[in-house]
Gaussian input, Z-matrix of N, CA and C with variables (Angstrom, degrees):
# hf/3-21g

backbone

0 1
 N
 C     1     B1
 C     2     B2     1     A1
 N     3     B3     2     A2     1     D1
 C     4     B4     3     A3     2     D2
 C     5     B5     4     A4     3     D3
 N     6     B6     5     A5     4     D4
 C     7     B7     6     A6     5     D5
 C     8     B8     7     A7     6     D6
 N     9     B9     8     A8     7     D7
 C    10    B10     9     A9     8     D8
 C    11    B11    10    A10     9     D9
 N    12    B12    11    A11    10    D10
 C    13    B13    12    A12    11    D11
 C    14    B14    13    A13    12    D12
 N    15    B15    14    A14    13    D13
 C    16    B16    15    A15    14    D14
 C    17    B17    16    A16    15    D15
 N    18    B18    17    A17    16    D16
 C    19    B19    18    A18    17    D17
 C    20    B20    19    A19    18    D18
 N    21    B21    20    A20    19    D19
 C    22    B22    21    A21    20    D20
 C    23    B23    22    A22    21    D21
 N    24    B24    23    A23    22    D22
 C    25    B25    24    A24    23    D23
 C    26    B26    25    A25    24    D24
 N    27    B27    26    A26    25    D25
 C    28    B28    27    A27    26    D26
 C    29    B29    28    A28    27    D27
 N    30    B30    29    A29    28    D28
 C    31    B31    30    A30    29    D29
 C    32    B32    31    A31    30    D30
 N    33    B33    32    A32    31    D31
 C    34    B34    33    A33    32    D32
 C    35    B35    34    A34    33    D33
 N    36    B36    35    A35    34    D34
 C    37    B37    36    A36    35    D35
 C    38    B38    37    A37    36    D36
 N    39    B39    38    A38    37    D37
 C    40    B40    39    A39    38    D38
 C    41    B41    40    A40    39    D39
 N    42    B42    41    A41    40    D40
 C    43    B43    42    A42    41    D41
 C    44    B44    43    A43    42    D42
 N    45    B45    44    A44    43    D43
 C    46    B46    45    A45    44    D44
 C    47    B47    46    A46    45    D45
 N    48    B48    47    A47    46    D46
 C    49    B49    48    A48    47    D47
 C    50    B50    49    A49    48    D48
 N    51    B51    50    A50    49    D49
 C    52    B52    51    A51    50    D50
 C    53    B53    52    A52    51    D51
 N    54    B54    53    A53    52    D52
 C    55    B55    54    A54    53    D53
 C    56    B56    55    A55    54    D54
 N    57    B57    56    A56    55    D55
 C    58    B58    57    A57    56    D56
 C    59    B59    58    A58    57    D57
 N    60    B60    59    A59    58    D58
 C    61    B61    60    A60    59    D59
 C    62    B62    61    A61    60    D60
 N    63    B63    62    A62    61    D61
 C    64    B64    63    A63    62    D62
 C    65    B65    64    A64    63    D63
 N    66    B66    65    A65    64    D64
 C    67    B67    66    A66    65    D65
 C    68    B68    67    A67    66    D66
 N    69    B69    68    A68    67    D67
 C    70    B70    69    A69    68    D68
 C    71    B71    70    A70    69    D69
 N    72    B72    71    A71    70    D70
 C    73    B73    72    A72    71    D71
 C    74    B74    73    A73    72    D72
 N    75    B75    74    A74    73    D73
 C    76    B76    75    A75    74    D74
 C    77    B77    76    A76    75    D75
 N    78    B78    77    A77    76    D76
 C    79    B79    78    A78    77    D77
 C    80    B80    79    A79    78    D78
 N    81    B81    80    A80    79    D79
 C    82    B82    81    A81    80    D80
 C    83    B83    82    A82    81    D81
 N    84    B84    83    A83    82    D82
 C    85    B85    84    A84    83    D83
 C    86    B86    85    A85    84    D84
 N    87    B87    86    A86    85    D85
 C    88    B88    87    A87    86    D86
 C    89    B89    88    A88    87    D87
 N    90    B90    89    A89    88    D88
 C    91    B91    90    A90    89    D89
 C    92    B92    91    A91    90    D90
 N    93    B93    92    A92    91    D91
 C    94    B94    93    A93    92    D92
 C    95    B95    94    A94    93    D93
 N    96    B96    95    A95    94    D94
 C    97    B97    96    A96    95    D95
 C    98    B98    97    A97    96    D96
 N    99    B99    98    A98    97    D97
 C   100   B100    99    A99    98    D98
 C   101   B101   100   A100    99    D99
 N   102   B102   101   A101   100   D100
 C   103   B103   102   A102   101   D101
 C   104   B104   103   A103   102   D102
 N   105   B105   104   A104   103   D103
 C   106   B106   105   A105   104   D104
 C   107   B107   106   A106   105   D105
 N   108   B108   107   A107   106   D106
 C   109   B109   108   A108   107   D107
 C   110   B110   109   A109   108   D108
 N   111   B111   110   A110   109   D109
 C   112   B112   111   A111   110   D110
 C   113   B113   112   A112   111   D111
 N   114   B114   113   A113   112   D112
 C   115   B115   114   A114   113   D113
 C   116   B116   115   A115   114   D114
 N   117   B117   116   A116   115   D115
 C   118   B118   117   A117   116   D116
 C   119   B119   118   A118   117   D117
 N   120   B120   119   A119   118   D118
 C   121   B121   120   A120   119   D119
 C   122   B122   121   A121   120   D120
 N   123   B123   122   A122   121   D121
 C   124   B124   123   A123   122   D122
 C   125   B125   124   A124   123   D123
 N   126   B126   125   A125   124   D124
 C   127   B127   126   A126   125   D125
 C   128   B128   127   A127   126   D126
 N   129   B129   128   A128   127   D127
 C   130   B130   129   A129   128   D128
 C   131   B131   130   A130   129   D129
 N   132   B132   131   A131   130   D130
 C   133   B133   132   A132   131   D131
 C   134   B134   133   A133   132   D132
 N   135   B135   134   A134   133   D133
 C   136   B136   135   A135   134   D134
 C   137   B137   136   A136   135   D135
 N   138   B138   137   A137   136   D136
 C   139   B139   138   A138   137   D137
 C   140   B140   139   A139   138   D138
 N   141   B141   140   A140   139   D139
 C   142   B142   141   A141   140   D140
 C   143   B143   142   A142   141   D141
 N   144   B144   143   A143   142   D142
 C   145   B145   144   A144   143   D143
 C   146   B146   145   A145   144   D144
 N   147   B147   146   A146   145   D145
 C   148   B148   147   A147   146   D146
 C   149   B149   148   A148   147   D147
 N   150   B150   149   A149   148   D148
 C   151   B151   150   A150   149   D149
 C   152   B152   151   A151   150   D150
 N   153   B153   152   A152   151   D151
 C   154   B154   153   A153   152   D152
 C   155   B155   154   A154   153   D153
 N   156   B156   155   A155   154   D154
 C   157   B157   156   A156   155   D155
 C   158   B158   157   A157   156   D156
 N   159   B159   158   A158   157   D157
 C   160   B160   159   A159   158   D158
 C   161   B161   160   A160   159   D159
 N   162   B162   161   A161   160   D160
 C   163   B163   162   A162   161   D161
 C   164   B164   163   A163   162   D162
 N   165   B165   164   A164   163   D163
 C   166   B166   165   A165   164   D164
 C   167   B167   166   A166   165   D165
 N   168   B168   167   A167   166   D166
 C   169   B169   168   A168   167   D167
 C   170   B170   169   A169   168   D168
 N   171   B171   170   A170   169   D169
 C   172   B172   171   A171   170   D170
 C   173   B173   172   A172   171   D171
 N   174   B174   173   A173   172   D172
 C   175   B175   174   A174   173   D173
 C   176   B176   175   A175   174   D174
 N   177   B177   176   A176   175   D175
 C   178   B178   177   A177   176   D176
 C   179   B179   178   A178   177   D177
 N   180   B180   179   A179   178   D178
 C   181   B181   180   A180   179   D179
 C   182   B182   181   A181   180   D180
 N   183   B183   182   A182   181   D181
 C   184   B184   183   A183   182   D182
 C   185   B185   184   A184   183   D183
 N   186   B186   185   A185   184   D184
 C   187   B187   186   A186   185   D185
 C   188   B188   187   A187   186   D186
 N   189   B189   188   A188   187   D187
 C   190   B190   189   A189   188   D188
 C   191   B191   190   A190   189   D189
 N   192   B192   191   A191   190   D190
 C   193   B193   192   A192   191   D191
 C   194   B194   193   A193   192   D192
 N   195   B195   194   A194   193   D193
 C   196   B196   195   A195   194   D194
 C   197   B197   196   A196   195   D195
 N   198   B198   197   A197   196   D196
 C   199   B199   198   A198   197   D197
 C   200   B200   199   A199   198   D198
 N   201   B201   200   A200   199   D199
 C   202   B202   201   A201   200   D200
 C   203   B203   202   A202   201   D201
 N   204   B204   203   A203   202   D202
 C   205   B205   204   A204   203   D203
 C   206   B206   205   A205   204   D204
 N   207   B207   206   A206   205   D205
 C   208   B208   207   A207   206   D206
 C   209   B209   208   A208   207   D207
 N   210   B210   209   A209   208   D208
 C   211   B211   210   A210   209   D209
 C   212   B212   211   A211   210   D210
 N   213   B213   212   A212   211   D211
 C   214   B214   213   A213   212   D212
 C   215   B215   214   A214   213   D213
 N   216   B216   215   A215   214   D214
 C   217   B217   216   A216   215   D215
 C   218   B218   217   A217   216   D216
 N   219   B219   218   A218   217   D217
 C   220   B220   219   A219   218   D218
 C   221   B221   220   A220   219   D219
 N   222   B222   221   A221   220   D220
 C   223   B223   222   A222   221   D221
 C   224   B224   223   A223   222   D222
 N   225   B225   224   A224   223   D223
 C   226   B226   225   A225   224   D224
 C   227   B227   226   A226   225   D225
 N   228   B228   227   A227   226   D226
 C   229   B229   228   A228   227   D227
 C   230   B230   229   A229   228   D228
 N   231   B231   230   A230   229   D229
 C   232   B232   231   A231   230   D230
 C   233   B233   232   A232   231   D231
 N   234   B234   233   A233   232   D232
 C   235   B235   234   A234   233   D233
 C   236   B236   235   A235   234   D234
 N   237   B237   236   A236   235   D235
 C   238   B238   237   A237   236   D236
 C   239   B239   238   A238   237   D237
 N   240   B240   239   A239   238   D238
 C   241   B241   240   A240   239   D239
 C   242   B242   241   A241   240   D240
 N   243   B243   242   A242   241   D241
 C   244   B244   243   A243   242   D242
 C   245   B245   244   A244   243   D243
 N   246   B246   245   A245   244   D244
 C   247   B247   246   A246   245   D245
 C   248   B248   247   A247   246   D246
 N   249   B249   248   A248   247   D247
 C   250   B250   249   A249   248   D248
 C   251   B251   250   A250   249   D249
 N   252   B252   251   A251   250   D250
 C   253   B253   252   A252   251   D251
 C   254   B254   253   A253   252   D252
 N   255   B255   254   A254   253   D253
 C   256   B256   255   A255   254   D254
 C   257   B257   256   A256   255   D255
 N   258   B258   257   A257   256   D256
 C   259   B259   258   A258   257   D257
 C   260   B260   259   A259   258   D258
 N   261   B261   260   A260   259   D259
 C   262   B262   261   A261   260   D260
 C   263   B263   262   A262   261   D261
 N   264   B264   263   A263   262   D262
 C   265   B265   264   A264   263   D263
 C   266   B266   265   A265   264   D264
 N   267   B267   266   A266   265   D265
 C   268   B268   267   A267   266   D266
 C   269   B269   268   A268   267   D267
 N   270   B270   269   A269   268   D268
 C   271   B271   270   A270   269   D269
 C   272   B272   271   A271   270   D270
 N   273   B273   272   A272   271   D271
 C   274   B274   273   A273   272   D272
 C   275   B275   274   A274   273   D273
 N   276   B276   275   A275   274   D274
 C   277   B277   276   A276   275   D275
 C   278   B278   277   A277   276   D276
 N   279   B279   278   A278   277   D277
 C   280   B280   279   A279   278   D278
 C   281   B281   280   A280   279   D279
 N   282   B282   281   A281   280   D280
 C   283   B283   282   A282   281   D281
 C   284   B284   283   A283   282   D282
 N   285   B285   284   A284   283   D283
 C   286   B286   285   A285   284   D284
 C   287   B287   286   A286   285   D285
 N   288   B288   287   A287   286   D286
 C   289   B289   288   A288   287   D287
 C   290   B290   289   A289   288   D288
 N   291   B291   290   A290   289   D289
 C   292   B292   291   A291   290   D290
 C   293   B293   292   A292   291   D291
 N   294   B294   293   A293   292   D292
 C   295   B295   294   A294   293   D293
 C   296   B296   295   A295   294   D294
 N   297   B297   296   A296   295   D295
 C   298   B298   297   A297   296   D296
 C   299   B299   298   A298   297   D297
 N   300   B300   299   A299   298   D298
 C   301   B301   300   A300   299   D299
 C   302   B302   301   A301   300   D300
 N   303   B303   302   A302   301   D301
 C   304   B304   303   A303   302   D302
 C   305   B305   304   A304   303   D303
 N   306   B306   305   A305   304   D304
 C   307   B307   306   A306   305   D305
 C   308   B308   307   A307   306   D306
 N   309   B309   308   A308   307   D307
 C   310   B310   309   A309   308   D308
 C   311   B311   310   A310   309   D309
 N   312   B312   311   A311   310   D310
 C   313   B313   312   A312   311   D311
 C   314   B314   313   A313   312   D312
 N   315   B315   314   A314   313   D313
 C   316   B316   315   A315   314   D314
 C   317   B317   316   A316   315   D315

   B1=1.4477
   B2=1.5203
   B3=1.2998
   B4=1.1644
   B5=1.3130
   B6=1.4929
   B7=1.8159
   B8=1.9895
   B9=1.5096
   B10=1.5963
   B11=1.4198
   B12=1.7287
   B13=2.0334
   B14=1.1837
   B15=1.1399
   B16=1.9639
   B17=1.0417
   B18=1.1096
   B19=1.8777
   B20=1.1198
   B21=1.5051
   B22=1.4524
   B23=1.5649
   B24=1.1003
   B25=1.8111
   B26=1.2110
   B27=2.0310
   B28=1.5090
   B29=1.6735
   B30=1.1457
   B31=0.9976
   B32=1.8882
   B33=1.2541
   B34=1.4894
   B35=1.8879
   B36=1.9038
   B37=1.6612
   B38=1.8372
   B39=0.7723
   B40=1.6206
   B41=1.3511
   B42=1.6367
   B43=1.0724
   B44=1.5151
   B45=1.1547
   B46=2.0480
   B47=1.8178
   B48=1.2712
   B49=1.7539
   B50=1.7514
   B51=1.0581
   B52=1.8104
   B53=0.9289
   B54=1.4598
   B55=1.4011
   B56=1.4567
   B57=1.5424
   B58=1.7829
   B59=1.4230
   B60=1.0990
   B61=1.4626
   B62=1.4316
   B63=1.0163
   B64=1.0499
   B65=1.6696
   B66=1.4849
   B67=0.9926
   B68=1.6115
   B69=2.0040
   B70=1.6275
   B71=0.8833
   B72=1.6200
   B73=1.6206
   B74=1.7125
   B75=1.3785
   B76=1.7390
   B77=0.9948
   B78=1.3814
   B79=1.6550
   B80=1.9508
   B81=1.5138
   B82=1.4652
   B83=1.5797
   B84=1.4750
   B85=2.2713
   B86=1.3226
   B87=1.0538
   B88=2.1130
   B89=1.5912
   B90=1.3157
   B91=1.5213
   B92=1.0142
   B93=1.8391
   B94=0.7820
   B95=1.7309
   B96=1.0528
   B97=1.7814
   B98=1.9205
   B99=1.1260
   B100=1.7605
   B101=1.3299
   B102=1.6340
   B103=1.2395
   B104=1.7163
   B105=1.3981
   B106=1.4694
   B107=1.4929
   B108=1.3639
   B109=1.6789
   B110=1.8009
   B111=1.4683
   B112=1.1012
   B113=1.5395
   B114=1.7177
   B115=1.3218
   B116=1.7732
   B117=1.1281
   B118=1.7788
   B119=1.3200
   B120=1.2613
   B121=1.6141
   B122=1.9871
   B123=1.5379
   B124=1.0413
   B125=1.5951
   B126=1.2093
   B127=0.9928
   B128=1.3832
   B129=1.3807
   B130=1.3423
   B131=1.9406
   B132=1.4691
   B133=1.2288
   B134=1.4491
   B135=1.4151
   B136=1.6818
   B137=1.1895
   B138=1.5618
   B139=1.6961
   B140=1.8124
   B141=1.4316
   B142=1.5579
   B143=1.3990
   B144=1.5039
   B145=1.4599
   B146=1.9990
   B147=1.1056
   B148=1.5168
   B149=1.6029
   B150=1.5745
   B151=1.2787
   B152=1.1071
   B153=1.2503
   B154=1.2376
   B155=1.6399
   B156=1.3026
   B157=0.7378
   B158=1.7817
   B159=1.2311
   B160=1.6983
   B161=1.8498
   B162=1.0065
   B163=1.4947
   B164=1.6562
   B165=1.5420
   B166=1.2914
   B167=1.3279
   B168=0.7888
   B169=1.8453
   B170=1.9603
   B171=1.2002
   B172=1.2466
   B173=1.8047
   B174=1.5444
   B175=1.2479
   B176=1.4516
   B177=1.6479
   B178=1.2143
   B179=1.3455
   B180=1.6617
   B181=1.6538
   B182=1.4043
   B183=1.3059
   B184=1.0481
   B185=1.7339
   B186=1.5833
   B187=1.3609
   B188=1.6464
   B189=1.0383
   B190=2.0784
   B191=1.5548
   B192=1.1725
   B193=1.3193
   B194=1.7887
   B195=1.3683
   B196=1.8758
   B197=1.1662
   B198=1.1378
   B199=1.5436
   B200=2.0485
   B201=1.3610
   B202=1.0408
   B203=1.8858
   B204=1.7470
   B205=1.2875
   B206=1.3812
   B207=1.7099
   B208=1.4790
   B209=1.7315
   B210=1.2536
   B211=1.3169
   B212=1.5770
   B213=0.7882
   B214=1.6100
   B215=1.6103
   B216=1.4977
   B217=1.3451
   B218=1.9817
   B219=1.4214
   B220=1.5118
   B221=1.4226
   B222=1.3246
   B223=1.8140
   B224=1.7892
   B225=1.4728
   B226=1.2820
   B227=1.6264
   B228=1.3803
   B229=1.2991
   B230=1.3604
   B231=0.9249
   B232=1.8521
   B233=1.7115
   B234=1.2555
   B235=1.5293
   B236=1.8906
   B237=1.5585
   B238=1.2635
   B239=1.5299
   B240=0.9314
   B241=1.8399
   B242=1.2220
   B243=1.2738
   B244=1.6742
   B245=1.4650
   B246=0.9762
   B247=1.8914
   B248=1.7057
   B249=1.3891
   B250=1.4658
   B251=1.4897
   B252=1.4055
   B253=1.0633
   B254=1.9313
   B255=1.2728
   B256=1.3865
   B257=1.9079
   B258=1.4028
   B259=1.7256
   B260=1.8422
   B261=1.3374
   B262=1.4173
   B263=1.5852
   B264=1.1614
   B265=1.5828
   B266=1.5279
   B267=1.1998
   B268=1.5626
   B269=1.8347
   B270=1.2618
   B271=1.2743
   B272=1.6313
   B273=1.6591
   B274=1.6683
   B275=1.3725
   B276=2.0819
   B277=1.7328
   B278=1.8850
   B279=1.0060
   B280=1.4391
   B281=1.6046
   B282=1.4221
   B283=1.3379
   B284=1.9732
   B285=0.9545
   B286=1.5981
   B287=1.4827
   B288=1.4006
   B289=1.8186
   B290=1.7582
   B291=1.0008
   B292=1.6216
   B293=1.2774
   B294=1.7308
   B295=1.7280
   B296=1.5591
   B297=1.2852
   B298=1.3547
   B299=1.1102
   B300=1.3084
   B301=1.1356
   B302=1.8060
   B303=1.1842
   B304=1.4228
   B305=1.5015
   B306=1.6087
   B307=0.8004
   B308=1.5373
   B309=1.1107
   B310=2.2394
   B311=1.3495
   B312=1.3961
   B313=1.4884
   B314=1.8089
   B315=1.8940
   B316=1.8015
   B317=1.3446
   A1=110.84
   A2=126.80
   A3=146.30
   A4=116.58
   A5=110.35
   A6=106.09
   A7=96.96
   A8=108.61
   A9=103.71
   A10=102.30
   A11=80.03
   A12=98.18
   A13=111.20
   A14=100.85
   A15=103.50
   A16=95.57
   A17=113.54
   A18=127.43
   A19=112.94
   A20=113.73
   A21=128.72
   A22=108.76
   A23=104.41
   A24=99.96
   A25=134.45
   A26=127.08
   A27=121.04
   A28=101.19
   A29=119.19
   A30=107.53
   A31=127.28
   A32=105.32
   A33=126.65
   A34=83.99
   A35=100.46
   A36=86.11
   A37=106.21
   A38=108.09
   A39=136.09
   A40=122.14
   A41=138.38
   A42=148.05
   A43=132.87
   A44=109.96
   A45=106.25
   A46=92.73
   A47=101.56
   A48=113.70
   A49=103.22
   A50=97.69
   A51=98.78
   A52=127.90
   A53=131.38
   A54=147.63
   A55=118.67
   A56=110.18
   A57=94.93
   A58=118.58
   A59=136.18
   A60=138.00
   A61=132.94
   A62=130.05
   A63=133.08
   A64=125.70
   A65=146.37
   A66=122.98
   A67=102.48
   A68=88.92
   A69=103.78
   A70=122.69
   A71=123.55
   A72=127.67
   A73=106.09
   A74=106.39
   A75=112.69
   A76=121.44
   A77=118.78
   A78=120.15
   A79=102.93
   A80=93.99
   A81=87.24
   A82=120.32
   A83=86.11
   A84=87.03
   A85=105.25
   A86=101.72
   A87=125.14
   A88=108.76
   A89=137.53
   A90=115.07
   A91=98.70
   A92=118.55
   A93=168.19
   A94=92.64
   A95=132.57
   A96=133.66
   A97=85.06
   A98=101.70
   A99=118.83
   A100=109.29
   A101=135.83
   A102=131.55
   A103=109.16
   A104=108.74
   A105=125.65
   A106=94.89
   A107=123.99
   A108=111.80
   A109=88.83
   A110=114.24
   A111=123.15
   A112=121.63
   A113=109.38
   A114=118.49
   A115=90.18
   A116=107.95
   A117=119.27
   A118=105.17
   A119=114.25
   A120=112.69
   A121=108.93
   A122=122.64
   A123=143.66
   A124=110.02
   A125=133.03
   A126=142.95
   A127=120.03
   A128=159.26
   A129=150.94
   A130=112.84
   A131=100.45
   A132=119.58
   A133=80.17
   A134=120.32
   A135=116.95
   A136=111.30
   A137=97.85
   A138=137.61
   A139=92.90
   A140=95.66
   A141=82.51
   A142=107.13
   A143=126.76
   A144=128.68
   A145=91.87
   A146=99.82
   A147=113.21
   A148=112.96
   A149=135.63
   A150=128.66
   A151=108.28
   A152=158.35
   A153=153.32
   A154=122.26
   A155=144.79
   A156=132.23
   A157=128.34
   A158=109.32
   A159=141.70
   A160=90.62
   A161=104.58
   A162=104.67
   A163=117.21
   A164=117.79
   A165=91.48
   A166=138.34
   A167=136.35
   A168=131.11
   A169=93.57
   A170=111.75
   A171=109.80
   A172=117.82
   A173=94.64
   A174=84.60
   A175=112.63
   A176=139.33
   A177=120.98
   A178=156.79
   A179=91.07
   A180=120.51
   A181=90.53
   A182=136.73
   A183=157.34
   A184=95.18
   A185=107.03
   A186=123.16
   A187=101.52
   A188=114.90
   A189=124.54
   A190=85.59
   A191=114.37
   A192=138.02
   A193=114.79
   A194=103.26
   A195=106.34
   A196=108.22
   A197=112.40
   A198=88.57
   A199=129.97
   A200=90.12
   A201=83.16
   A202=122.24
   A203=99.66
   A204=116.48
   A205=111.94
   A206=102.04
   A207=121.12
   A208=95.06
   A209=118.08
   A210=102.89
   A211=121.28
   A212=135.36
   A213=144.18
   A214=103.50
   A215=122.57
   A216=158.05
   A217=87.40
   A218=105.78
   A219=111.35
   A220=126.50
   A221=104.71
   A222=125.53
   A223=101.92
   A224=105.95
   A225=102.69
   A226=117.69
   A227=122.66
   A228=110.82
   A229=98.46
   A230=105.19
   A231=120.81
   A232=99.43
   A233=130.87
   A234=146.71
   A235=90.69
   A236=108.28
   A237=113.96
   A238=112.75
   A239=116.93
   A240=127.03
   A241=158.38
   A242=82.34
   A243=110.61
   A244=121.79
   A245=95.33
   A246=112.27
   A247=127.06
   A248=106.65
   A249=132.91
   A250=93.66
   A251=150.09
   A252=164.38
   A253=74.20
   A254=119.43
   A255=137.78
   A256=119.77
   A257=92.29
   A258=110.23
   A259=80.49
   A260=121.42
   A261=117.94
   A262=112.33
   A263=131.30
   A264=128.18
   A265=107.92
   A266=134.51
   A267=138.84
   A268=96.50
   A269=128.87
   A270=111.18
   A271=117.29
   A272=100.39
   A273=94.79
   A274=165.20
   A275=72.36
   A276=94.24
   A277=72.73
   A278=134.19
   A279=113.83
   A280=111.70
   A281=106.14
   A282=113.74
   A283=97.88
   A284=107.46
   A285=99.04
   A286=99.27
   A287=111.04
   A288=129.85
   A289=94.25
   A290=114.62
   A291=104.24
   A292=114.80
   A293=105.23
   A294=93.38
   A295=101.06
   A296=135.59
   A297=122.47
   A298=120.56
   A299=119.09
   A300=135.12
   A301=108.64
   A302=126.87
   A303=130.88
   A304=94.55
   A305=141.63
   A306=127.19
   A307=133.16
   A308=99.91
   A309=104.23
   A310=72.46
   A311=116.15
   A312=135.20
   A313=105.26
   A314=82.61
   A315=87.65
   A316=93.45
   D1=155.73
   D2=168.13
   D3=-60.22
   D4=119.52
   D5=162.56
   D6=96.36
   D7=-11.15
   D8=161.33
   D9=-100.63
   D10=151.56
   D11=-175.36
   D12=-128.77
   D13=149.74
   D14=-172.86
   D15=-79.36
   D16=154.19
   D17=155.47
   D18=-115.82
   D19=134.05
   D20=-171.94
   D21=-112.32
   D22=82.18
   D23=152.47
   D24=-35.78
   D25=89.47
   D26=-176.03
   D27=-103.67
   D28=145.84
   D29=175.53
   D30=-98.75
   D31=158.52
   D32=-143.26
   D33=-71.52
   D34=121.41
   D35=177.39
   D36=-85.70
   D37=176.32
   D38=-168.24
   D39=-105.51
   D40=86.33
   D41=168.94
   D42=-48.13
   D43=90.31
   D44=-172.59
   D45=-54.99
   D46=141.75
   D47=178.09
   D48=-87.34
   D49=115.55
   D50=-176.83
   D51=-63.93
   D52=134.27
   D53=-162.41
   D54=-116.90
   D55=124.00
   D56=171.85
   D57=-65.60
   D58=175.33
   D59=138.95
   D60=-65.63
   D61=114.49
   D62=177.93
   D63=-6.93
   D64=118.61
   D65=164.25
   D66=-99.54
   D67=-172.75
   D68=176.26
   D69=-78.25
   D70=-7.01
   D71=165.75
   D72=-65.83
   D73=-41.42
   D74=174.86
   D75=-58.88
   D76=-36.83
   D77=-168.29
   D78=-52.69
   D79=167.22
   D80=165.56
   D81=-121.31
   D82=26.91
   D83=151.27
   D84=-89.87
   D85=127.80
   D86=160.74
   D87=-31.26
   D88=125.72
   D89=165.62
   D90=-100.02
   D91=144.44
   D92=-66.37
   D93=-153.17
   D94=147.61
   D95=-168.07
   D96=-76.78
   D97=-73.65
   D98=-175.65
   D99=-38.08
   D100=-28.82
   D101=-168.85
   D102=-77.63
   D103=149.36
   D104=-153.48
   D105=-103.27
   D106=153.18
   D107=-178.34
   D108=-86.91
   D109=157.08
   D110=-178.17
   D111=-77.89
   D112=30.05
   D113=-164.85
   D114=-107.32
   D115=-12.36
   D116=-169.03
   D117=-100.37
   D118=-23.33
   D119=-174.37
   D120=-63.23
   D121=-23.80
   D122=168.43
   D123=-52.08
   D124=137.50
   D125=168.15
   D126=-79.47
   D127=-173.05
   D128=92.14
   D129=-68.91
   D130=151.40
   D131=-159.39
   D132=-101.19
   D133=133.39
   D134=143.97
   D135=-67.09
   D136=136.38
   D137=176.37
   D138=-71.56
   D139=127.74
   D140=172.22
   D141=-112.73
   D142=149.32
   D143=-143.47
   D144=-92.57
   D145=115.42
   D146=175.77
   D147=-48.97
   D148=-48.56
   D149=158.05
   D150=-88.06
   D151=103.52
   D152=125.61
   D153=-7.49
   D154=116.97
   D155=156.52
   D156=-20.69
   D157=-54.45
   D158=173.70
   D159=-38.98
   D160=-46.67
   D161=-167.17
   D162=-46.17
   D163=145.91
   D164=172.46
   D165=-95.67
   D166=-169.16
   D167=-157.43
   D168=-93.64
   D169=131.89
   D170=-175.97
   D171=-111.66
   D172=0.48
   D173=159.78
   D174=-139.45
   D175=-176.45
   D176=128.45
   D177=-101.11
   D178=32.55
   D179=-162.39
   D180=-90.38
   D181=150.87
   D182=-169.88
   D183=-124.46
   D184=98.78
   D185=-160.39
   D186=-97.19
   D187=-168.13
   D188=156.06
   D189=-112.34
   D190=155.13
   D191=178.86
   D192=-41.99
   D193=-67.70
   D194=169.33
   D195=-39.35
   D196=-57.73
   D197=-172.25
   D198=-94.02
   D199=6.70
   D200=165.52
   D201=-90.43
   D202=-10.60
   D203=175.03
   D204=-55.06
   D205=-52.48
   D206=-169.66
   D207=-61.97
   D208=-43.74
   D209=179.04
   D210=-69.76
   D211=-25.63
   D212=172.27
   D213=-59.56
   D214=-57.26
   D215=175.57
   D216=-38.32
   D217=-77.91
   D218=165.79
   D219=-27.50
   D220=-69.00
   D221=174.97
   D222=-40.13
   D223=-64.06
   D224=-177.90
   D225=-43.52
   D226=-29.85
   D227=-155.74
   D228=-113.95
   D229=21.88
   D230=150.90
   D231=95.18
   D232=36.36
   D233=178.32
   D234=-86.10
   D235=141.79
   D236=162.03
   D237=-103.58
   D238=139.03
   D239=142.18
   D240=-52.77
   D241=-24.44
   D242=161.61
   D243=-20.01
   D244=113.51
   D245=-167.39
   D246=54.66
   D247=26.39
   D248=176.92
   D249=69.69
   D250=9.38
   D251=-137.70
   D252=-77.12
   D253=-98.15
   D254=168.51
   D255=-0.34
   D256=-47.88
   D257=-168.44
   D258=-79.60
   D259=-67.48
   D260=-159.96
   D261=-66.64
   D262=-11.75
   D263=158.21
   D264=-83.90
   D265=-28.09
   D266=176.04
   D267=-79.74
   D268=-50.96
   D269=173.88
   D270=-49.07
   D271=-59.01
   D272=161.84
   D273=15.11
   D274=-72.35
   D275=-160.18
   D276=-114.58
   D277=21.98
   D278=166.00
   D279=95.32
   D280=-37.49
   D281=-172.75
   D282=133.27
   D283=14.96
   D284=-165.63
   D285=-99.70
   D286=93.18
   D287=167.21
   D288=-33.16
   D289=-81.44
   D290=-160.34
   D291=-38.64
   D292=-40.78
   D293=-170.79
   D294=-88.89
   D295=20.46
   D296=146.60
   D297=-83.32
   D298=-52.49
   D299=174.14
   D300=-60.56
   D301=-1.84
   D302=157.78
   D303=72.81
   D304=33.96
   D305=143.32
   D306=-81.74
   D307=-3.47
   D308=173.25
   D309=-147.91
   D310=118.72
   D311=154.52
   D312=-105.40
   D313=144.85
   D314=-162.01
   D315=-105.22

């Protein structure tokens, strides 16, 4: 007849309850007085210094530090220097990228 529906009995699946793996605190050998926790076995990576000393001097304006940052900061993001043009609008504006870059004009 019309408008009856089968019903299909599927059955309900079954979830394994998750388990860690064993660590070396679990095991049942004793550690050892001399043994190191395995948080030391890790190295540190040297940081490698983003300006290099080696680098060459990109301007010949004798800046305060901010803004000579902001100018480096510039350089990186593919800005030229060319004729300190760059260093002398960043001295300017203080060091303030946006308002060189004419994004917050004062």
């Amino acid at each position: 007849e019309e408008g009856d529906a089968l019903l299909v009995s599927t059955p309900t699946p079954t979830i394994e309850p998750f388990t860690l793996p064993p660590t070396a605190a679990a095991s049942s050998a004793p550690e050892s007085a001399t043994a190191a926790p395995a948080f030391q076995e890790m190295r540190p990576v040297p940081v490698q210094d983003v300006h290099p000393k080696s680098r060459l001097p990109v301007t010949n304006l004798v800046l305060p530090s901010h803004v000579y940052s902001a100018l480096l900061c510039m350089i990186d993001m593919g800005f030229s220097n060319e004729g300190d043009v760059l260093a002398k609008m960043l001295l300017k504006k203080n060091g303030d990228i946006n308002a060189v870059m004419d994004l917050n004009p004062q």
